[in-house]
PQR file with spaces between the fields and no chain letter, atoms N, CA, C, O and H, PARSE charges and radii, in Angstrom:
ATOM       1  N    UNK     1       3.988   -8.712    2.159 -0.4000 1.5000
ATOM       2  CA   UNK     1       2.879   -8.020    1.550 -0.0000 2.0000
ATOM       3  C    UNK     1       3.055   -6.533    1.775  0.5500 1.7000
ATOM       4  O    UNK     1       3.573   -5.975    2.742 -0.5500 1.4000
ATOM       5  N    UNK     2       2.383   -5.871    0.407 -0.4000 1.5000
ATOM       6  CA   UNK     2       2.729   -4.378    0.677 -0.0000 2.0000
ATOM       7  C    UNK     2       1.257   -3.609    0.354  0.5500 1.7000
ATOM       8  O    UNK     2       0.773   -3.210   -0.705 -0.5500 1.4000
ATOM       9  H    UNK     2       1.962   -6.325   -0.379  0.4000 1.0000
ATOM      10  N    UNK     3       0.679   -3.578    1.999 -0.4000 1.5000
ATOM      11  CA   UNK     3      -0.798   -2.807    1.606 -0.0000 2.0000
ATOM      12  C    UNK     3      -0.287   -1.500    1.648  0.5500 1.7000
ATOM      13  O    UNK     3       0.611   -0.816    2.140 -0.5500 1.4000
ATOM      14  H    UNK     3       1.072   -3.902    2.860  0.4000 1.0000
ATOM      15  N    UNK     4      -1.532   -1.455    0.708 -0.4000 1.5000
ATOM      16  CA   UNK     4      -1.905    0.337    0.946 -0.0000 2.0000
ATOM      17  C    UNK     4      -3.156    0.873    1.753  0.5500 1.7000
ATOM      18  O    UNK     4      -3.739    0.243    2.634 -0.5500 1.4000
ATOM      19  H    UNK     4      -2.261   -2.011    0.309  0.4000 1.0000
ATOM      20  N    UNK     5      -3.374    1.756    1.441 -0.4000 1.5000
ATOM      21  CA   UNK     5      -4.240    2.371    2.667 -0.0000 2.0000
ATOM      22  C    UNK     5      -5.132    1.998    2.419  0.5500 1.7000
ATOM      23  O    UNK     5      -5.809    1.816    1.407 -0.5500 1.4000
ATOM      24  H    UNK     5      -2.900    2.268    0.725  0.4000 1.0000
ATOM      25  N    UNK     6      -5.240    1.667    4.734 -0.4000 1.5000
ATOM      26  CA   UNK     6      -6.034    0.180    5.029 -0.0000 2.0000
ATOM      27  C    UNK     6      -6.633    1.587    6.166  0.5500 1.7000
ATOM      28  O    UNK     6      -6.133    2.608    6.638 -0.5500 1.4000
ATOM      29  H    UNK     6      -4.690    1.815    5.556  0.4000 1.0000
ATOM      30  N    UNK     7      -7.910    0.919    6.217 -0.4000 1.5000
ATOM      31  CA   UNK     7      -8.901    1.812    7.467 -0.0000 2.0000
ATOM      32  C    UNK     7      -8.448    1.107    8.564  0.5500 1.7000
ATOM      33  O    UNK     7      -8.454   -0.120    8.665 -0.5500 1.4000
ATOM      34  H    UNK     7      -8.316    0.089    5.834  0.4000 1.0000
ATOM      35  N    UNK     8      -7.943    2.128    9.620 -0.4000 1.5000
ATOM      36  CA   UNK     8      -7.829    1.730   10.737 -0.0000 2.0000
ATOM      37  C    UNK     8      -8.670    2.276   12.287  0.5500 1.7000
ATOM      38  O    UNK     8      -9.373    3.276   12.148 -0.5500 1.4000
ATOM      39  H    UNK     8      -7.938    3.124    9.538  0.4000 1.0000
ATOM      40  N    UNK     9      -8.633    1.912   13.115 -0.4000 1.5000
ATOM      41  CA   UNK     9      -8.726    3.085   14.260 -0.0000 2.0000
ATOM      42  C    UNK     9      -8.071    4.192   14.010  0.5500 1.7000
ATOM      43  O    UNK     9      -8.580    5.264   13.681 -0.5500 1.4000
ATOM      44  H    UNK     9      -8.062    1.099   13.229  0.4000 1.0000
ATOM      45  N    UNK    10      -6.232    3.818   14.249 -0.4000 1.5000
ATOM      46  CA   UNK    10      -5.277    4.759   14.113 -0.0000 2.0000
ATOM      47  C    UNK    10      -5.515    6.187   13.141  0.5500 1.7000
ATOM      48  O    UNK    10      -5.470    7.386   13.417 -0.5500 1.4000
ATOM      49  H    UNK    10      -5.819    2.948   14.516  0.4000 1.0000
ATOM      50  N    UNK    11      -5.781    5.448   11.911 -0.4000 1.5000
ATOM      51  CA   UNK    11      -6.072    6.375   10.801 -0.0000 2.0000
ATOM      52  C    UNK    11      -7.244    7.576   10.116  0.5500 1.7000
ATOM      53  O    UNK    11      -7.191    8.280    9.108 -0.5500 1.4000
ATOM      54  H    UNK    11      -5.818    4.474   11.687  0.4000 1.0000
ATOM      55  N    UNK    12      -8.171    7.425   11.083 -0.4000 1.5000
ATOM      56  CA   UNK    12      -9.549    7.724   10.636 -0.0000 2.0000
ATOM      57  C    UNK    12      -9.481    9.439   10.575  0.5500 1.7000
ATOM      58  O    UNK    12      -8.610   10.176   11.038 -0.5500 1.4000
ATOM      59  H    UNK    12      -8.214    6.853   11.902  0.4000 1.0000
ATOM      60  N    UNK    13     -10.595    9.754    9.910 -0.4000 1.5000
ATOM      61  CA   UNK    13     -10.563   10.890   10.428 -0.0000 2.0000
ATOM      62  C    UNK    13      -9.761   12.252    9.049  0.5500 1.7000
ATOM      63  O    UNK    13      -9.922   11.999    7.855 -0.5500 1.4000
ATOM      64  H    UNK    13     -11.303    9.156    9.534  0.4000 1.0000
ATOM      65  N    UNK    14      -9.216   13.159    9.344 -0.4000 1.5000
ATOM      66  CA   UNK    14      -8.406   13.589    8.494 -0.0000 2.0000
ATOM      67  C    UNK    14      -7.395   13.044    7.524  0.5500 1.7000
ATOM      68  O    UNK    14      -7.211   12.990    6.308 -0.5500 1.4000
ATOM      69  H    UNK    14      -9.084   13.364   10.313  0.4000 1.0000
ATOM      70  N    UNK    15      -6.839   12.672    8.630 -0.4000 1.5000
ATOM      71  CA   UNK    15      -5.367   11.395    7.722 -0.0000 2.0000
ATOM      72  C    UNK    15      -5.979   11.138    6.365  0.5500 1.7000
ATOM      73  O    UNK    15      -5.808   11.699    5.282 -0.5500 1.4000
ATOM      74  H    UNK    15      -6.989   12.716    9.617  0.4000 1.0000
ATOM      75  N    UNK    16      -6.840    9.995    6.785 -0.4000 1.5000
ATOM      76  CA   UNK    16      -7.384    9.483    6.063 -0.0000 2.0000
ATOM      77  C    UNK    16      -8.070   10.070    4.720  0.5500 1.7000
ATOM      78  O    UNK    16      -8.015    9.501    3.630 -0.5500 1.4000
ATOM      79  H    UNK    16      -6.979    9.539    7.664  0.4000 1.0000
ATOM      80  N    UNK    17      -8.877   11.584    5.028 -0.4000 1.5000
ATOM      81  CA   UNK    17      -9.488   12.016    4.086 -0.0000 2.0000
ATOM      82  C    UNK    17      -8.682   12.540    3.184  0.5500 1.7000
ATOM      83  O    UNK    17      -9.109   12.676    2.037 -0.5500 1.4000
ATOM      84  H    UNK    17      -8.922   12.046    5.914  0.4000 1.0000
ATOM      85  N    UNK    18      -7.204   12.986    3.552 -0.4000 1.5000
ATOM      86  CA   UNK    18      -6.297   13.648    2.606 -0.0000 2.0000
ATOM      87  C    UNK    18      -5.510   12.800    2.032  0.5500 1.7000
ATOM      88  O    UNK    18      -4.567   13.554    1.793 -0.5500 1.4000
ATOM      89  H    UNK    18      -6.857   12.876    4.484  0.4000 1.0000
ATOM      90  N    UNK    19      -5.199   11.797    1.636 -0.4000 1.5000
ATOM      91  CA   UNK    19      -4.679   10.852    0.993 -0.0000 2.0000
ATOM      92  C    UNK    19      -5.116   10.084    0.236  0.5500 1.7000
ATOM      93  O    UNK    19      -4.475    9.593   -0.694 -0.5500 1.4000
ATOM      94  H    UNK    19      -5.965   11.184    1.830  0.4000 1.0000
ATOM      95  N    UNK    20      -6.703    9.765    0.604 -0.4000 1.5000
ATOM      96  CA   UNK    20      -7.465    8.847    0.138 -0.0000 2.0000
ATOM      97  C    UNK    20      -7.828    9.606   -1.298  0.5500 1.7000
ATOM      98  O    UNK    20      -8.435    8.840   -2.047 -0.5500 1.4000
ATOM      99  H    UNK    20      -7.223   10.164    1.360  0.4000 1.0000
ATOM     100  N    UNK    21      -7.626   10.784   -1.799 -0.4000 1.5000
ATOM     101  CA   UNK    21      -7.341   11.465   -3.367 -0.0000 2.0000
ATOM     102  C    UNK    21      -6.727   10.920   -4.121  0.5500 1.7000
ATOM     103  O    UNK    21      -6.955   10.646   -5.299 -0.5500 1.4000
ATOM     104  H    UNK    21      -7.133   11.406   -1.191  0.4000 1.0000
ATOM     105  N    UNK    22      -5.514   10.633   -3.196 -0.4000 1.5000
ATOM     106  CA   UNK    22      -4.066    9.895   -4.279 -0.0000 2.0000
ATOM     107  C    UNK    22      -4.309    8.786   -4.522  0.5500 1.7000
ATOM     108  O    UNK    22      -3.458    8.477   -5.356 -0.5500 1.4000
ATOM     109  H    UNK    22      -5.328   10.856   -2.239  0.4000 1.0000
ATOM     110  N    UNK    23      -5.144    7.655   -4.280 -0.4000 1.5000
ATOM     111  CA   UNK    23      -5.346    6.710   -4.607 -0.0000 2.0000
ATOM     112  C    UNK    23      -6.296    5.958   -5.604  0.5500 1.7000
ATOM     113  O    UNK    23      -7.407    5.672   -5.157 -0.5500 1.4000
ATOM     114  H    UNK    23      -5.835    7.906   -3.603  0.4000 1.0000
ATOM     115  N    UNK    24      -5.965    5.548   -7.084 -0.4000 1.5000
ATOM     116  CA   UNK    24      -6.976    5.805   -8.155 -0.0000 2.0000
ATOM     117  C    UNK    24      -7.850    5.148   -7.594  0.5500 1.7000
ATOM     118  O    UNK    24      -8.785    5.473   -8.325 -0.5500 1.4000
ATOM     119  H    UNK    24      -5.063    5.781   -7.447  0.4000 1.0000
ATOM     120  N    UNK    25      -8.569    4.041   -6.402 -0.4000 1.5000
ATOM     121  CA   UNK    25      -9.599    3.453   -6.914 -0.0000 2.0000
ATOM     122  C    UNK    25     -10.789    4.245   -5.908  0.5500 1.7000
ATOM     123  O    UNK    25     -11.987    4.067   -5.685 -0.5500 1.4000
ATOM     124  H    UNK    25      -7.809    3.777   -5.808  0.4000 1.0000
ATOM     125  N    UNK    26      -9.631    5.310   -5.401 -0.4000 1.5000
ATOM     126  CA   UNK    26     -10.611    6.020   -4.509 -0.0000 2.0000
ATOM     127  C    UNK    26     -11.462    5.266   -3.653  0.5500 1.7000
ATOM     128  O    UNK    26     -12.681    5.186   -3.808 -0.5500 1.4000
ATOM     129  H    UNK    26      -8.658    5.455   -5.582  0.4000 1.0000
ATOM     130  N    UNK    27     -11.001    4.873   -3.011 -0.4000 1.5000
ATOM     131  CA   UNK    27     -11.398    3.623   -1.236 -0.0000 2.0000
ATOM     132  C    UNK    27     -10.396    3.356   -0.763  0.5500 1.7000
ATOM     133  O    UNK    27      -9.320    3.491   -1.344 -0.5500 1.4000
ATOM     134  H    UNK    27     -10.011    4.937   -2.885  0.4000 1.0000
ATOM     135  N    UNK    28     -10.532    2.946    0.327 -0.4000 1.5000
ATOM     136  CA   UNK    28      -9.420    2.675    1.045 -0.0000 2.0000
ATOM     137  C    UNK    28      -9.824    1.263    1.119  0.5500 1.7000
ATOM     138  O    UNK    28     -11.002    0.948    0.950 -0.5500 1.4000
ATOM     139  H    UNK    28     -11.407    2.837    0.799  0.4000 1.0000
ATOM     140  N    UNK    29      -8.530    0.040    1.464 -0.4000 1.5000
ATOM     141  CA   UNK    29      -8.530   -1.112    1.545 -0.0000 2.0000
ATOM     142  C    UNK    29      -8.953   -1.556    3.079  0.5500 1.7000
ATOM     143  O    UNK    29      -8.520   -1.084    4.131 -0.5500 1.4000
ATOM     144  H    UNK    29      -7.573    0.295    1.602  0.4000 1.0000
ATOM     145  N    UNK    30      -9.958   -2.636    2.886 -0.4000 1.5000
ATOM     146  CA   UNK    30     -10.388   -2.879    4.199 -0.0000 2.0000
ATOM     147  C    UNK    30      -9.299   -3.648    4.495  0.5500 1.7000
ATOM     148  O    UNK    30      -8.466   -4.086    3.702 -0.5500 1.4000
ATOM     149  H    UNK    30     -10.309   -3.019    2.032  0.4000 1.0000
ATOM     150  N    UNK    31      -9.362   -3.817    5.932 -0.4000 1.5000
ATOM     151  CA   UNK    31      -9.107   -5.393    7.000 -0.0000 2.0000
ATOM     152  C    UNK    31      -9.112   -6.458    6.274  0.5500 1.7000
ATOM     153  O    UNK    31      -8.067   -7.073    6.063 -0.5500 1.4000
ATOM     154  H    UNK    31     -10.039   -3.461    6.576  0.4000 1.0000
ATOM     155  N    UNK    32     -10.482   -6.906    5.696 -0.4000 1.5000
ATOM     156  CA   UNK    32     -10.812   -8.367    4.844 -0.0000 2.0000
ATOM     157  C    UNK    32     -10.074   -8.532    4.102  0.5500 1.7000
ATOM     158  O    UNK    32      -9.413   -9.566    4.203 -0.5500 1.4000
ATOM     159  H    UNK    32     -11.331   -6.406    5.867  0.4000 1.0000
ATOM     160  N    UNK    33      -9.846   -7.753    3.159 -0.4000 1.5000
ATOM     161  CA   UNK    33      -8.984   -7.345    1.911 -0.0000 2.0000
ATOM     162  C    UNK    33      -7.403   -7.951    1.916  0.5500 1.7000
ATOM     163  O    UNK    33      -6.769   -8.588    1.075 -0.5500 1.4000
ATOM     164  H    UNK    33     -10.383   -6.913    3.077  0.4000 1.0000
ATOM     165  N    UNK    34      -7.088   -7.471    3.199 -0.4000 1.5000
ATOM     166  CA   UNK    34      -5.644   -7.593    3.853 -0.0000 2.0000
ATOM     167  C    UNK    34      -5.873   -9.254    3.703  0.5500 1.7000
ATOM     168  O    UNK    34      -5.201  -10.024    3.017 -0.5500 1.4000
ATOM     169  H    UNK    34      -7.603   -6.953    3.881  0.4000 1.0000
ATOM     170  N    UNK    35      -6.838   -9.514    4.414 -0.4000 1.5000
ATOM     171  CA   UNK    35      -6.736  -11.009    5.307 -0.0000 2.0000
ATOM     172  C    UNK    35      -7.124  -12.224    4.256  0.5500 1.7000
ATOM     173  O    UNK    35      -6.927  -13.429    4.413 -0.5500 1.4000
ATOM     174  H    UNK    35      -7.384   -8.889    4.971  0.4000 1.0000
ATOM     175  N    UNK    36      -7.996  -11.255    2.658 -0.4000 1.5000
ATOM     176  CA   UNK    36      -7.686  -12.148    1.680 -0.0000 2.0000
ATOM     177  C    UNK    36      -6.563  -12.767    1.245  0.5500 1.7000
ATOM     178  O    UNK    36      -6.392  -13.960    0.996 -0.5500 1.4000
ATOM     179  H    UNK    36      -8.156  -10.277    2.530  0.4000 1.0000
ATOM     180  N    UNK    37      -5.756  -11.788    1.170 -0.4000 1.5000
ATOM     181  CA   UNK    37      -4.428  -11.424   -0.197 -0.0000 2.0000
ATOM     182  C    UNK    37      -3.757  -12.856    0.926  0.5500 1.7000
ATOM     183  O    UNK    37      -3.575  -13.966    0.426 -0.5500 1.4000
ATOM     184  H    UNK    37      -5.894  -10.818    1.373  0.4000 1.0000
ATOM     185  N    UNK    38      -3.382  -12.519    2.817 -0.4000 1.5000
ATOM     186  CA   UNK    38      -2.914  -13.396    3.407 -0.0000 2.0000
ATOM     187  C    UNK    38      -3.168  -14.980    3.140  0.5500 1.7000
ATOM     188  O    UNK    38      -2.325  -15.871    3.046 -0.5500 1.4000
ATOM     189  H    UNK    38      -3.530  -11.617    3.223  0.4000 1.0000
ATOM     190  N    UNK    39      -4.844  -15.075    3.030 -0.4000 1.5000
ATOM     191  CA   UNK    39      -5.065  -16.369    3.012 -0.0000 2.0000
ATOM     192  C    UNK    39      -4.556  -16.658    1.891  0.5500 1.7000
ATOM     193  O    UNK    39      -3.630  -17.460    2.002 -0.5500 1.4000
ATOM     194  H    UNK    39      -5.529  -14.351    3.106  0.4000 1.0000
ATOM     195  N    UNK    40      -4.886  -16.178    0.346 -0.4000 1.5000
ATOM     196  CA   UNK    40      -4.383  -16.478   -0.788 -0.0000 2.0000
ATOM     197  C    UNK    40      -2.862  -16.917   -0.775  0.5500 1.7000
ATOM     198  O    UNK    40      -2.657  -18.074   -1.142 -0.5500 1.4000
ATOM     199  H    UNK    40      -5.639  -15.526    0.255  0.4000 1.0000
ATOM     200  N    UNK    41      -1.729  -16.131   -0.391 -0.4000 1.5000
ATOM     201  CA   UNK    41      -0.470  -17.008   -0.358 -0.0000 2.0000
ATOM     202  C    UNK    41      -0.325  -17.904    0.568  0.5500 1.7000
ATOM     203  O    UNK    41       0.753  -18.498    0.576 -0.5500 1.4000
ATOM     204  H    UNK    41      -1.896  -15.191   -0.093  0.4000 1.0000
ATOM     205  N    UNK    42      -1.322  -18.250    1.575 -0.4000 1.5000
ATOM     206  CA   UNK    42      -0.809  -19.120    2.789 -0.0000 2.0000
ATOM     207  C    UNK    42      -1.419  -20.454    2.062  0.5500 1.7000
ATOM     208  O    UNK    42      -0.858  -21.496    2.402 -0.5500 1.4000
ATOM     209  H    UNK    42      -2.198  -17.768    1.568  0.4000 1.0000
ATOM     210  N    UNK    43      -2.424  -20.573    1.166 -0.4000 1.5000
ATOM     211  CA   UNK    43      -3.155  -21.559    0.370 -0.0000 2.0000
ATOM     212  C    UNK    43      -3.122  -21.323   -0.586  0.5500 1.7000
ATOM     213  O    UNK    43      -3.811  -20.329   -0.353 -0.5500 1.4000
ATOM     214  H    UNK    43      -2.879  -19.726    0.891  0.4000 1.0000
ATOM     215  N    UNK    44      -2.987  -21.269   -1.462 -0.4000 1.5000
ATOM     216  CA   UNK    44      -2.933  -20.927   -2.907 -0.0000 2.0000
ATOM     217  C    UNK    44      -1.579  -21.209   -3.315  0.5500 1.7000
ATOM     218  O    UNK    44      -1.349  -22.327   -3.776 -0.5500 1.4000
ATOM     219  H    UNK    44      -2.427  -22.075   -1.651  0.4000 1.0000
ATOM     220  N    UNK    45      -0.441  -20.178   -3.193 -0.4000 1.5000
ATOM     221  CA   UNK    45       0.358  -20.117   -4.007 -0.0000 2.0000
ATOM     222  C    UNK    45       1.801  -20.669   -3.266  0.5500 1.7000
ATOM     223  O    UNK    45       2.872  -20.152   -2.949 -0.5500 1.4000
ATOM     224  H    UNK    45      -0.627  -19.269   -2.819  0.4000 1.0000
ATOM     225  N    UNK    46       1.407  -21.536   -3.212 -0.4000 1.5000
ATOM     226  CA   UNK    46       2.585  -22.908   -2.911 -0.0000 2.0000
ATOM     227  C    UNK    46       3.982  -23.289   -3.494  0.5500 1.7000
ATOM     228  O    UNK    46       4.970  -23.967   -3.210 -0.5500 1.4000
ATOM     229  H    UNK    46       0.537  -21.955   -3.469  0.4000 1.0000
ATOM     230  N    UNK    47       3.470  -22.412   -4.535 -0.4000 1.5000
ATOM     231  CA   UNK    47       5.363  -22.457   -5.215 -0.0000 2.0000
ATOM     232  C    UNK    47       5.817  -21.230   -5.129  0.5500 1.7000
ATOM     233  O    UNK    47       7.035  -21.079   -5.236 -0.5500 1.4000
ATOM     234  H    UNK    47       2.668  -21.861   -4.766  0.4000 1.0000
ATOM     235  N    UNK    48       4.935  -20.027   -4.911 -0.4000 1.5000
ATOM     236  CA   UNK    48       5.850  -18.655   -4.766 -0.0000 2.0000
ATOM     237  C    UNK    48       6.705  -18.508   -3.254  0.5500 1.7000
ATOM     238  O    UNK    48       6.495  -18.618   -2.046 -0.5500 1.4000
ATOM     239  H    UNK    48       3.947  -20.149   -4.825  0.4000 1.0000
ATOM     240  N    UNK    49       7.622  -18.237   -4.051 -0.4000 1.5000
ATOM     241  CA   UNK    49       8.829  -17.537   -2.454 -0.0000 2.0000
ATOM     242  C    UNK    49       9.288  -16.193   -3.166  0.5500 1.7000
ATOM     243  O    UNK    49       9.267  -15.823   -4.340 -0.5500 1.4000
ATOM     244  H    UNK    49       7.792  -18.147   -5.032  0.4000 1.0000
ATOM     245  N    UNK    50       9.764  -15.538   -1.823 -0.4000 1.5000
ATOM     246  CA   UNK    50      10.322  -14.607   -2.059 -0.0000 2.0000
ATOM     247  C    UNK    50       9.680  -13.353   -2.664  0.5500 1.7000
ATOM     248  O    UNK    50      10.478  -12.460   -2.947 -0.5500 1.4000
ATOM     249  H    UNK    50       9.780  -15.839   -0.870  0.4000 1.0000
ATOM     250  N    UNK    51       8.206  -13.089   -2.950 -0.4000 1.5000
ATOM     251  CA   UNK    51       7.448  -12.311   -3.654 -0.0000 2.0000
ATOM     252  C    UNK    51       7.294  -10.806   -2.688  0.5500 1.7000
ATOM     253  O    UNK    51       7.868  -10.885   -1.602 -0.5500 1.4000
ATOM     254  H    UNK    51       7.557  -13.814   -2.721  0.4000 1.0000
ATOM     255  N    UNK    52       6.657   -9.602   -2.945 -0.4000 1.5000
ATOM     256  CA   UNK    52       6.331   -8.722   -2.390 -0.0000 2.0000
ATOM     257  C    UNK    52       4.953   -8.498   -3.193  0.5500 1.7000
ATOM     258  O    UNK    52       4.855   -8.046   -4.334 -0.5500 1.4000
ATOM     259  H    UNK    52       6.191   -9.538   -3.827  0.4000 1.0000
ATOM     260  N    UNK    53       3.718   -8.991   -2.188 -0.4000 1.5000
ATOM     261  CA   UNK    53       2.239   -9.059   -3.017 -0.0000 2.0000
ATOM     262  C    UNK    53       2.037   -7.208   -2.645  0.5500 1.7000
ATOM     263  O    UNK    53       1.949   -6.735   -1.512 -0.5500 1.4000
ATOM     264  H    UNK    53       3.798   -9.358   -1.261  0.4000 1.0000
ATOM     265  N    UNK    54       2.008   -6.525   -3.789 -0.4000 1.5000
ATOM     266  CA   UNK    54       1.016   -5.306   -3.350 -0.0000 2.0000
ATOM     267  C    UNK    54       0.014   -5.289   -3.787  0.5500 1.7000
ATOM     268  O    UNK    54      -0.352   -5.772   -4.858 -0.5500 1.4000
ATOM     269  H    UNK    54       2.079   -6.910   -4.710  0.4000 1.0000
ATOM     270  N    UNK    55      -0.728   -4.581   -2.815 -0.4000 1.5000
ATOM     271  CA   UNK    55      -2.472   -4.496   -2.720 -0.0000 2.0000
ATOM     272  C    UNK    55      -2.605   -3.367   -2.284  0.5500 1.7000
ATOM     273  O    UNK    55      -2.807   -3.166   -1.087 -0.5500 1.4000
ATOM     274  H    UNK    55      -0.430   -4.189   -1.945  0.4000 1.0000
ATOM     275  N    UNK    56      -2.479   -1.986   -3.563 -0.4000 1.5000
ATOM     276  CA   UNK    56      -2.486   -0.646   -3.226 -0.0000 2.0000
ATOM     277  C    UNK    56      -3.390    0.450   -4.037  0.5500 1.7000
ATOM     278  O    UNK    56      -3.448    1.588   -4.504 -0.5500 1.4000
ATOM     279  H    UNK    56      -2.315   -2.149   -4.536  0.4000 1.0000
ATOM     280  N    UNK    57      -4.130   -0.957   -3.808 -0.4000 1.5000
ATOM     281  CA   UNK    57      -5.448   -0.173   -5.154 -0.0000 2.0000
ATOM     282  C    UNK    57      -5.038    0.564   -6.328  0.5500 1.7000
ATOM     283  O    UNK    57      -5.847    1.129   -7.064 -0.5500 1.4000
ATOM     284  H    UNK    57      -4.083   -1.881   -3.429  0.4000 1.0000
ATOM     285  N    UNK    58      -3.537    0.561   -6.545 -0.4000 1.5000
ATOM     286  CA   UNK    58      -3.446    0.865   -8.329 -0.0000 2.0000
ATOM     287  C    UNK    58      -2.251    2.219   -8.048  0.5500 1.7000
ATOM     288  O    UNK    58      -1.948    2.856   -9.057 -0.5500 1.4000
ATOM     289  H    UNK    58      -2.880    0.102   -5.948  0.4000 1.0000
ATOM     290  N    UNK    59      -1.607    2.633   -6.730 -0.4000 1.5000
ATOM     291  CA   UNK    59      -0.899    3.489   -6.596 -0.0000 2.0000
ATOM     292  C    UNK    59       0.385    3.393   -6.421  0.5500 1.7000
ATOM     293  O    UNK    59       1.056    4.390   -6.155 -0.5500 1.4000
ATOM     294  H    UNK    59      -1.854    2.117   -5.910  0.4000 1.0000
ATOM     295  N    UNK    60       0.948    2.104   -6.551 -0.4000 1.5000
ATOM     296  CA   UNK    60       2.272    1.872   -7.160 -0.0000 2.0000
ATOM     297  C    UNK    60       2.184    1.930   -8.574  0.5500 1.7000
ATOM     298  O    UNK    60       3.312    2.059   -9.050 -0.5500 1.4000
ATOM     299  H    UNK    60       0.403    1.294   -6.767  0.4000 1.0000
ATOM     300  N    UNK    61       1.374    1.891   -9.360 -0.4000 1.5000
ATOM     301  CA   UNK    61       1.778    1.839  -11.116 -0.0000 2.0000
ATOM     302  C    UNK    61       1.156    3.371  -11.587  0.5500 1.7000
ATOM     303  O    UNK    61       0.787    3.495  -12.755 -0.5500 1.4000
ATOM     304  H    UNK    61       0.458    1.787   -8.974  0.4000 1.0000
ATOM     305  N    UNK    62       1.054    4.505  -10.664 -0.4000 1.5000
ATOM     306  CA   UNK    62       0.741    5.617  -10.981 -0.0000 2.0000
ATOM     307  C    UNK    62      -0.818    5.827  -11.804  0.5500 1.7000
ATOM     308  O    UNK    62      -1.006    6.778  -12.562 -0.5500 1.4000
ATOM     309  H    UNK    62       1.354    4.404   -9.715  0.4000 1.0000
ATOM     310  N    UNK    63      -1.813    4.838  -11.531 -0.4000 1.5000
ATOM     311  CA   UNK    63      -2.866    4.845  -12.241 -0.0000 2.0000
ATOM     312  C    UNK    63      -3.707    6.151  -11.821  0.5500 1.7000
ATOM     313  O    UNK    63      -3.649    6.412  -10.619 -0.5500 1.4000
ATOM     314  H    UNK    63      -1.660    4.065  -10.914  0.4000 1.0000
ATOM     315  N    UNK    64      -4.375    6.897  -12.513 -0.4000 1.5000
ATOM     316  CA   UNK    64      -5.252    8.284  -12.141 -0.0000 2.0000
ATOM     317  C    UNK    64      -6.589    8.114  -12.175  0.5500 1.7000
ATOM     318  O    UNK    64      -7.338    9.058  -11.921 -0.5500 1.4000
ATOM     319  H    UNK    64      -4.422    6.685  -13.489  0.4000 1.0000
């Protein structure tokens, strides 16, 4: 899996406020979010191998 920016402890703060621009959906991805996408291939998708799930609110396909 390839998150994108996820709120952390680590991250809070500045980091966070200057990046969180570049990202079209403008939020940052929670924890839950993460721990969806996980449950979803650990149950769900039973025939995929080999995949790279991103969950980057829209900033790998350059969306504005």
């Amino acid at each position: 899996m390839a998150p994108g920016l996820t709120k952390t402890p680590l991250n809070e703060g500045v980091f966070l406020e200057k990046i969180l621009p570049t990202v079209p959906m403008k939020r940052y991805e929670t924890a839950d979010e993460v721990a969806k996408v996980f449950v979803f291939v650990a149950s769900e998708a039973t025939f995929m191998t080999g995949q790279t799930i991103l969950s980057d609110g829209g900033v790998s396909v350059g969306l504005k």
